[in-house]
Structure formats: C-alpha cells, structure tokens
C-alpha positions in Angstrom: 72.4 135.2 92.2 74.2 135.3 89.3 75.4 132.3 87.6 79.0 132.2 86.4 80.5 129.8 83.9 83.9 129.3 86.0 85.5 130.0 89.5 89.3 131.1 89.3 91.1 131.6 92.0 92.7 135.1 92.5 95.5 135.4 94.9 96.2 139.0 93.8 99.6 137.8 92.0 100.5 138.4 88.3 99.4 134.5 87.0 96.2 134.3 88.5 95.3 137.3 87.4 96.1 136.5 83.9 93.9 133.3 84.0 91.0 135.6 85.2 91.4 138.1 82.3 92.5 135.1 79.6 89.3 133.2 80.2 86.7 136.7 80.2 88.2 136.8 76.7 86.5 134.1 76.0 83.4 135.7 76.8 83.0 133.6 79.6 81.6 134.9 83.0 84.2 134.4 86.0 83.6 134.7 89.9 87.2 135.1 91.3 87.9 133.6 95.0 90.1 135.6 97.2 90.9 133.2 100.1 92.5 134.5 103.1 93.7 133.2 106.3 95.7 134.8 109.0 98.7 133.4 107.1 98.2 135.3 103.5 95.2 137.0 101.7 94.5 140.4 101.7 90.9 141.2 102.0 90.6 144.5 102.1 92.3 144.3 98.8 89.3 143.2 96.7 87.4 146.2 96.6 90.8 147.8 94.9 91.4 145.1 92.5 88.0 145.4 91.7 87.9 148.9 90.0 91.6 148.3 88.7 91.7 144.8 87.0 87.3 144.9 86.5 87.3 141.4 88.3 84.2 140.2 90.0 86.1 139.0 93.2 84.5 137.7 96.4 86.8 137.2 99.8 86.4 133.6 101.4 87.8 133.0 105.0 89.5 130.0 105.1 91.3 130.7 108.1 90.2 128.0 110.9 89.7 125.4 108.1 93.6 126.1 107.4 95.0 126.1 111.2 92.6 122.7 111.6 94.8 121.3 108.6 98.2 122.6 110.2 96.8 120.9 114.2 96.3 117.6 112.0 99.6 117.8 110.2 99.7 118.3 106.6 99.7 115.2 104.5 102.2 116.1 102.4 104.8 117.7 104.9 106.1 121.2 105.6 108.2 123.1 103.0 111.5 125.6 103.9 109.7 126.7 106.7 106.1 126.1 108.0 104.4 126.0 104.7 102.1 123.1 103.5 102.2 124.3 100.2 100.4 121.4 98.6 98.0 120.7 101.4 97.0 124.8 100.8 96.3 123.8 97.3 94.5 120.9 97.8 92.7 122.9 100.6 91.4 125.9 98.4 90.7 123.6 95.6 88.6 121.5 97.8 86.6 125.2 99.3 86.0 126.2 95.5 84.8 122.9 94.6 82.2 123.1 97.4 80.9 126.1 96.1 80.4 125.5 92.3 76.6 124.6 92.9 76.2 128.0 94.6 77.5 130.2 91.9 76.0 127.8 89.1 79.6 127.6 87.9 80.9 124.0 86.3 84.7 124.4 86.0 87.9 125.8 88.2 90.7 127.8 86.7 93.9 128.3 88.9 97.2 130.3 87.9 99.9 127.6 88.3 102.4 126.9 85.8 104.2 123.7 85.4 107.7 124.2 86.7 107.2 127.5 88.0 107.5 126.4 91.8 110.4 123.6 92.2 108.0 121.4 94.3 104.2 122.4 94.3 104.3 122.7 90.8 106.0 119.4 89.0 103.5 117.5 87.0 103.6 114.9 89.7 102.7 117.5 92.2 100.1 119.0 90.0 98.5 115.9 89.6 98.2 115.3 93.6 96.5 118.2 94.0 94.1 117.2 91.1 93.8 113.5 92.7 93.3 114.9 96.4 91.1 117.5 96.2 88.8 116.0 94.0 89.2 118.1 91.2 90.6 115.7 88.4 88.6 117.2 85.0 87.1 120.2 87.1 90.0 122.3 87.3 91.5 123.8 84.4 95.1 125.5 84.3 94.7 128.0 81.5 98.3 129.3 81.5 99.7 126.0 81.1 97.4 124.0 79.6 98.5 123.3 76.5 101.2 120.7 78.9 98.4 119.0 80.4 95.1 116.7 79.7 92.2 118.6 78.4 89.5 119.0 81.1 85.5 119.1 80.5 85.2 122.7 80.0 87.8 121.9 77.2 86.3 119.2 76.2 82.4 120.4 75.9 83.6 123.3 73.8 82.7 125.7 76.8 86.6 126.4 76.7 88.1 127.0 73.4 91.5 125.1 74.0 93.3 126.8 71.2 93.0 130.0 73.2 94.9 128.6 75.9 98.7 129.2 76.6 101.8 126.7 76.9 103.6 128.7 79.6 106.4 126.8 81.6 109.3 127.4 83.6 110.1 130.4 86.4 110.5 133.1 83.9 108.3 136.2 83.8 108.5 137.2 80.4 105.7 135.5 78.9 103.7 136.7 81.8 104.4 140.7 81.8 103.9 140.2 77.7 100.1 139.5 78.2 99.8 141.4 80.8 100.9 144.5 77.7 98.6 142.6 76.0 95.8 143.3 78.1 96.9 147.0 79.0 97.2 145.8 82.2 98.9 149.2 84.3 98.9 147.7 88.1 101.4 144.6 87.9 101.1 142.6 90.8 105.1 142.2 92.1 106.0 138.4 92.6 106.0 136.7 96.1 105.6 137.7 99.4 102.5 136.0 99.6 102.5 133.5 102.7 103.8 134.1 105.6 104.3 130.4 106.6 107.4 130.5 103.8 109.5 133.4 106.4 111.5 132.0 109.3 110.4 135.0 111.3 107.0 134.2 111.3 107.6 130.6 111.5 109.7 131.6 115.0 106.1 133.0 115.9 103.6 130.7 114.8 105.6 127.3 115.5 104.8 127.5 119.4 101.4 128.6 119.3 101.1 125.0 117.3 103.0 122.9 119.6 101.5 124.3 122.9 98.1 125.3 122.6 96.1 122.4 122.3 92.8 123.5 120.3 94.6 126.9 118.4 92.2 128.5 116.3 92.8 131.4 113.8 92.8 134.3 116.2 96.0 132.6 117.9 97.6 133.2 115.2 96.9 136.3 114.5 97.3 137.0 118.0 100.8 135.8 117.4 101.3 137.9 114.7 101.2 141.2 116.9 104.3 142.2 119.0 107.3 140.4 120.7 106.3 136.9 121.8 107.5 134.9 124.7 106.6 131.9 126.0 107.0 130.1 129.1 106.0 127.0 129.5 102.3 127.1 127.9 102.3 130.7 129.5 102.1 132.8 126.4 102.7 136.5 126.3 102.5 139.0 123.5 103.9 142.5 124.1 103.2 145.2 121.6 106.0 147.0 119.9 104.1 150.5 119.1 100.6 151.9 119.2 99.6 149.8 116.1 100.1 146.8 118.3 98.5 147.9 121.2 95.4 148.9 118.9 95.5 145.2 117.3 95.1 143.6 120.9 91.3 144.9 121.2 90.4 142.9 117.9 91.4 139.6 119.5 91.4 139.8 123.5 89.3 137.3 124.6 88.2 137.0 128.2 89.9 135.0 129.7 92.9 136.8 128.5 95.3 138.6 131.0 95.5 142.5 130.0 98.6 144.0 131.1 99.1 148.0 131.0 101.8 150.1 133.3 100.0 152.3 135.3 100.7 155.9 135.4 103.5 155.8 132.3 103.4 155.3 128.5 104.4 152.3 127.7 103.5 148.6 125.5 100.1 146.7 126.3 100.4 142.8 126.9 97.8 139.9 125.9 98.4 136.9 128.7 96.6 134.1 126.4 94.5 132.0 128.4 95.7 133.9 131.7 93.2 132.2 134.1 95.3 129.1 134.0 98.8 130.7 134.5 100.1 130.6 138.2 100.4 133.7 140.3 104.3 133.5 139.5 103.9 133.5 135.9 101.5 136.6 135.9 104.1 138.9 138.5 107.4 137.7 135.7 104.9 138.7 132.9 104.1 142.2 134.2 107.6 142.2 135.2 109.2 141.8 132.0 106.1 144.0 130.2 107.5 146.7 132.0 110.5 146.5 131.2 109.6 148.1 127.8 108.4 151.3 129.1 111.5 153.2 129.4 109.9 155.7 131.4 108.7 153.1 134.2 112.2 152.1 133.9 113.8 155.5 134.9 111.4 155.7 137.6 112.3 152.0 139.0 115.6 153.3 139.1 115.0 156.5 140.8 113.4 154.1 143.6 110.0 154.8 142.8 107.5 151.9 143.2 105.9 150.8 139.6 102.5 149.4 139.3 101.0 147.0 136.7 97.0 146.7 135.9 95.9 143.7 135.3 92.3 143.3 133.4 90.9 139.9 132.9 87.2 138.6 132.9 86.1 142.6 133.0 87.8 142.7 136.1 91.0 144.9 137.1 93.9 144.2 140.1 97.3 146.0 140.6 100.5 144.3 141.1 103.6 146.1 142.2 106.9 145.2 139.7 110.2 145.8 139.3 110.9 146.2 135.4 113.1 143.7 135.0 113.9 142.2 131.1 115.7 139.0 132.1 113.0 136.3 132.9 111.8 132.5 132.7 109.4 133.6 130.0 111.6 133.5 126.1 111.3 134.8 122.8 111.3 131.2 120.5 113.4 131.0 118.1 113.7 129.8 114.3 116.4 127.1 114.8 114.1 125.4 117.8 111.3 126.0 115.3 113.3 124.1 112.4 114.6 121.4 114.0 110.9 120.2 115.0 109.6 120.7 112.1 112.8 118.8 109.9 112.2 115.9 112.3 108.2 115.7 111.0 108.9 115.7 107.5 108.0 112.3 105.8 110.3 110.5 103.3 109.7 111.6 99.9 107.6 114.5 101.2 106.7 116.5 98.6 106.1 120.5 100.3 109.4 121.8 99.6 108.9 125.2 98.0 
C-alpha cells in the first residue's frame, strides 16, 4: 500500500477541499476520508470528485459506529435538531486516528475554521474535540491555523507553517479566492450536509431511537424511505412512489412484515420487526397501506372486497381490508421529537449548531 504523509478529511464541501488541495501544494501526499453514515456522506460521490478535484479519496462507513454513539447519547448534547455535532467530530477524528498506522500517514488535516460554525467551531469547542478524540498535536487545521498551536507536522518541518492560512469568521470570500487560485471549476455549494440538522428528518429518525431498542444503521435508513407511522413499537414505513418501493428490497429483513395490495397499483409497506406485532396491528397496518392506492380505494367503494399480501419469513398470507386512512398507527411529529430531545440537553451543552 502506499504510504501517505497526511489523512484529511473530505466531506465534499468547499473548506475541506481546500485543505486537501493547500497541503498537495506542499508536495505532500494526501489520502482523503470520505465518511458516510445513513445521516450524511455521499459515497457514490468519490469516484466523481476523484476525476474533478484529482483527490485520492477512499469512502469509510461509519454508519453503526454513529447510531451506537446516538443509542448512548452524545456527550456533548444535541444541537437545533438531532445533531451531535461535536460528538461527530470527535467521532471521525477518533476513525482517522485509528487508521494512520495503515496508510503510514503521521498527521490529520480537517477543514474547520475558527468561528465558522457558532458552536462546533469556538476555540473552546475546537479544543474538545482535540482533547476527546485524542488528537491533541496530530490534527492540523490548515485553513485556520495561523489562530492556533503549531502541531508536529508543523513543528518537524514536514508542514511549512508559513504556507498556512489565517481564515476566520462565516464568510466565503477568502474561500471561493483560493479556490480561483487553484482553477478550481466545480465549487462545492455550502450546507445541506447532515440530515440530523432538518426537523423533517429528525420527525423520522427520533422514534426509531426511542423505540427500538438495539437500532442499527439500516433502521435508519429504513426510516428514511416513505411516510412513517408508528404505533406503539409497531413501526410502518409506506412508500410514496416506485423509488420507495425499490429502496425496501435493499433493507427488508426477514422478520419484516411485507405489505403489497393485491390485484391494484399501489405503495409497498416494510412492518419492522412484524413477528412481534399482534394480529390487530398487522390488519390496521394493511388497512391504512391501502388506503394509498387510490384505485383499491375506488373499488372499496364500489363494494368490491380488497385483499392485502402479506410476506414475512419467505412466507405469504392474504388479509381482507377495508382502506381506511384514519388509524391507531401515527405519523410522529417534530414538536413531540423536540420536546424530548430539549429536555436531554445538559447544562452548558455545547452541540448547538
């Protein structure tokens, strides 16, 4: 394997980016870390980036070591919504640490900027992260680091500090210069890059947390497909289009509960964990499914009888419905979502972007 003289972390934004191409000016040879969960990354990204920024990039899945942090509760609180976005930091930092020995790499270089972020990026902040993860003169901050303690890349002259940039504050303009600079022609557009921050998503992902009681990555990608409802620890996905119903087969596991309307077009339905629900839970669930097959509808109105498959453990049953959208089983919503996770946050918390 080829040996590398740092690992940056590349989230596919403008900043880290920058540090990647600021530091192969250098001469120096950079593996960049794409990490991805089922809350942000995109993987299928890198091979892009690749030919258009001439990175060396490799994809790391971080995604049960992330829910396994959110089960535990993060240590330094949720932000707006359901993001821990210190605890991520602290998180990656800790991955890419782990893997230094493997790439033959000796240092870290990460895009932040001091004051960029009103919370995760303060000094004091900054230096959690450094503290927690275990990265304290590993992990070097090229855009800002003229503000901060030289590390030992810096100091051993493997880093020429005098290259390194003073950036600070939310602006841009600094940024999209170098980026000229550099002839950069792709610029990355600013956030959107966790969906943890969105209260729409948060709606989704708060329950799977509070009710399933070992969730694991899929779940959450599971509750990332279609219109969710929940009854009880009953949990029901519906799809919304063909996309959806596609996405199911990636994830269905089996003890699942498949739902599909037989005879009409119409939504598929993933009953998680199905085996355990009650047979009352399974008729309202293939009820209210079929409720979003307008066709079944008509027919149900027309007086014809509608008919439900249900596929679990590779085997199939039929249950006999009336399509009916009012039910036990309900869509969460953001305010439930938010008041749980205002009354966790710890005095003097420190998550808040």
């Amino acid at each position: 394997m080829k040996h590398y003289d740092g690992l940056a972390l590349f989230s596919g934004g403008l900043d880290s980016l920058l540090t990647a191409l600021l530091l192969m000016e250098q001469g120096l040879a950079i593996k960049c870390l794409h990490f991805y969960s089922p809350f942000f990354g995109s993987p299928r990204r890198v091979q892009h980036w690749r030919e258009v920024y001439g990175l060396d990039i490799d994809a790391v899945d971080v995604g049960d070591a992330y829910v396994d942090m959110l089960r535990q509760g993060p240590a330094h609180g949720f932000g707006s919504a359901m993001n821990p976005c210190v605890d991520c930091k602290i998180l990656m930092m800790k991955r890419t640490r782990g893997l230094l020995a493997e790439y033959g790499a000796s240092f870290i270089a990460s895009g932040e900027v001091l004051g960029q972020r009103p919370m995760s990026q303060r000094r004091d902040t900054l230096n959690i992260i450094l503290r927690d993860a275990g990265v304290r003169g590993l992990l070097l901050r090229p855009l800002c680091a003229q503000h901060l303690e030289p590390t030992q890349a810096e100091l051993s002259g493997l880093v020429d500090r005098s290259r390194l940039l003073g950036f600070n504050g939310r602006g841009r303009k600094d940024q999209l210069a170098l980026a000229q600079k550099y002839g950069v022609q792709e610029i990355p557009t600013p956030g959107g890059g966790c969906k943890l921050t969105e209260k729409e998503n948060t709606r989704r992902f708060w329950p799977v947390l509070r009710h399933v009681s070992s969730p694991v990555a899929d779940d959450f990608r599971l509750a990332d497909i279609g219109r969710q409802f929940w009854l009880g620890q009953c949990w029901l996905s519906i799809g919304r289009h063909q996309q959806d119903n596609e996405a199911y087969a990636g994830i269905l596991r089996n003890e699942d509960l498949l739902f599909k309307v037989s005879g009409f077009p119409g939504p598929l339905a993933v009953g998680r964990g199905g085996r355990t629900w009650d047979a009352e839970a399974v008729r309202m669930a293939a009820s209210l499914m079929a409720s979003y097959s307008p066709k079944a509808c008509r027919a149900a109105e027309e007086g014809r009888s509608i008919a439900v498959n249900i596929t679990s453990n590779g085997q199939s049953s039929q249950l006999e419905v009336a399509p009916l959208r009012e039910s036990l089983f309900k869509e969460p919503s953001w305010e439930s979502a938010r008041d749980e996770l205002y009354a966790l946050r710890k005095p003097g918390h420190v998550s808040g972007d």
